[in-house]
N, C-alpha and C positions, 0 to 999 in steps of 0.2 A: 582219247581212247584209253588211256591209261586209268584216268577215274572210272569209266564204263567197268575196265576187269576188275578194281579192287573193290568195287561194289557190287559185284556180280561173285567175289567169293565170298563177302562177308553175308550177304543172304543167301548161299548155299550149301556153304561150310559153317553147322553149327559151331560156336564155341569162337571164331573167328576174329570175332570181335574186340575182343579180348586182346589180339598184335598177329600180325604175323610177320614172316621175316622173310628177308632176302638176302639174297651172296652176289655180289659182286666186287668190282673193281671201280674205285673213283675215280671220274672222270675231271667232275670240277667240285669246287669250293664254291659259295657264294655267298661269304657272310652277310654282305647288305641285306641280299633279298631271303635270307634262312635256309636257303636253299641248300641242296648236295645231288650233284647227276652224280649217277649209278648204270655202272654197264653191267647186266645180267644177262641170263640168259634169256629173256622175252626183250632185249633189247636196252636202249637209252632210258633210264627212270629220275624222273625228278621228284626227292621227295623234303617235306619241310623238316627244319629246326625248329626247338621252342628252349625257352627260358629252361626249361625241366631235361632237354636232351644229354644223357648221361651219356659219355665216351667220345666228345665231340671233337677230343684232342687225336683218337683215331681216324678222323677225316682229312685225309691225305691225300692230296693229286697220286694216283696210282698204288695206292695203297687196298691191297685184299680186305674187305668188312662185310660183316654178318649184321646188318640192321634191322632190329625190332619196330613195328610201326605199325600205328591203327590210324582209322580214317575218324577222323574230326574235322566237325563242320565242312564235310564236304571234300578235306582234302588230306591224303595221305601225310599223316606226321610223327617222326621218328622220338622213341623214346629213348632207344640205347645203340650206338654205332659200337661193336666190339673187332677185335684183330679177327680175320678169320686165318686158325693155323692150320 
């Protein structure tokens, strides 16, 4: 469901494509799989790491972040994890 919404904003929010972001609170870490759950407010989000993810040291079990993310190949992946103050 979650890939359903972030592809249904990046084809109707021009320019979108480009990153968009989210605020929530970390829930989990998941080096192995690149992963980071995200509690927001549309709910539980899982979104990917890459080699390139800037701020990864701010991914924190319960730590407040402002993550930047576009959808590649299909799946939401984070470019920049920041503190949100």
């Amino acid at each position: 469901m979650f890939k359903i919404a972030v592809l249904l904003i990046f084809l109707l929010i021009p320019g979108a494509s480009s990153g968009a972001e989210l605020k929530g609170t970390v829930l989990k870490v998941k080096p192995a799989e690149n992963q980071i759950v995200l509690k927001t407010a549309r709910g539980e989000e899982t979104l990917l790491t890459t080699k390139e993810t800037k701020g990864i040291e701010n991914a924190k079990e319960g730590a407040k972040v402002t993550v930047t993310f576009s959808e590649k190949d299909g799946q939401p992946k984070i470019s920049e994890i920041a503190p949100d103050i």
